[in-house]
matplotlib code that plots the C-alpha trace (Angstrom):
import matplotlib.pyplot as plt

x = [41.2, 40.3, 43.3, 42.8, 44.4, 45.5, 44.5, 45.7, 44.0, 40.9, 42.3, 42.8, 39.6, 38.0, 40.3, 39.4, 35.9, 36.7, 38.1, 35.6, 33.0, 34.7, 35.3, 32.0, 31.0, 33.5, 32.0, 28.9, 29.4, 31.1, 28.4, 26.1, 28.3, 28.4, 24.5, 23.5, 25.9, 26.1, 25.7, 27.1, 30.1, 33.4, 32.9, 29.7, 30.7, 33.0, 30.7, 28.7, 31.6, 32.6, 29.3, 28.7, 32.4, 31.8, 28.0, 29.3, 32.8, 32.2, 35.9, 36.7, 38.4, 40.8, 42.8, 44.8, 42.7, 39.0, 39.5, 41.4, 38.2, 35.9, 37.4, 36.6, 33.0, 32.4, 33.3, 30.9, 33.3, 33.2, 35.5, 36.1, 37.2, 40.1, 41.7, 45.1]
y = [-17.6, -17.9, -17.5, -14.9, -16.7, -14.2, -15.9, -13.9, -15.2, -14.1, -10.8, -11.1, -12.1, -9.1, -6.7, -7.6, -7.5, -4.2, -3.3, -4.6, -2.5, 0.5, -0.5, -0.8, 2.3, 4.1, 2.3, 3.6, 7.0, 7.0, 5.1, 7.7, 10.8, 9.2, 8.8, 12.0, 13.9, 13.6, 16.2, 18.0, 20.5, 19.1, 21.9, 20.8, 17.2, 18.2, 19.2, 16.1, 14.3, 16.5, 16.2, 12.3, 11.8, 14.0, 12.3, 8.9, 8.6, 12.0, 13.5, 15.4, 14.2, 16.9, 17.8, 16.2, 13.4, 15.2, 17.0, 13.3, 11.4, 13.8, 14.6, 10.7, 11.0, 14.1, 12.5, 9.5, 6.7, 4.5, 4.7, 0.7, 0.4, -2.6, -3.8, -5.1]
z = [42.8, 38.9, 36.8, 33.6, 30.4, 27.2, 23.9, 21.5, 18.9, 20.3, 20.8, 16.8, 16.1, 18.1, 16.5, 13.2, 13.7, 14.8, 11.7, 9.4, 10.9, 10.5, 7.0, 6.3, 7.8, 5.7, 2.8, 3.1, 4.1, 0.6, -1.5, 0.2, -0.8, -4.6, -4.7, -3.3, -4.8, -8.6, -10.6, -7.2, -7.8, -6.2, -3.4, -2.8, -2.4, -0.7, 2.0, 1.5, 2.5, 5.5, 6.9, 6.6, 7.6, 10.6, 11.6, 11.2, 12.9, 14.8, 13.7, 10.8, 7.1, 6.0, 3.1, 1.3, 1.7, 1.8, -1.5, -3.3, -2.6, -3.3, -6.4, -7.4, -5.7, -7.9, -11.4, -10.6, -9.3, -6.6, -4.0, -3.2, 0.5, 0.8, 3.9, 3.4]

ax = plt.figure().add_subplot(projection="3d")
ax.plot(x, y, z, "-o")
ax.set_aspect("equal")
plt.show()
C-alpha cells in the first residue's frame, strides 16, 4: 500500500499561488473600473465596480468598502493591490 506524505511546504507554495491569482484578479478588475470610469460620477463607479466585482469573483463588494474604493477610482487614482 503507498504511503501519502504531507509536505507542508508544498501546501505553502499552492496556497500562495492561490493568493496571487486572486490578487491579480482584484487588480484588474480595479485598473478596469479606473479606465472605464473617469469622468464617471462616484455613483456611477460605483456600479462599475459592483458589476466587475460581481462578474469576476461572482460575490458581491459592499459598503463600507464598495463606496472607500470607489471614491479613489472616481478621483483618478490607482488602487495598488499589496499582499502582506
Amino acid at each position: 500500500m503507498a504511503s501519502i506524505e504531507f509536505d507542508p511546504q508544498a501546501l505553502a507554495r499552492a496556497i500562495d499561488g492561490v493568493m496571487q491569482d486572486r490578487a491579480d484578479q482584484l487588480q484588474a478588475v480595479y485598473d478596469l473600473v479606473l479606465q472605464s470610469g473617469q469622468g464617471e460620477s462616484l455613483e456611477d463607479v460605483k456600479g462599475l465596480l459592483r458589476n466587475e466585482f460581481h462578474a469576476t469573483f461572482g460575490t458581491e463588494i459592499t459598503d463600507p468598502d464598495l463606496t472607500a474604493c470607489a471614491d479613489v477610482l472616481a478621483s483618478g487614482r490607482r488602487i495598488e493591490v499589496r499582499r502582506s
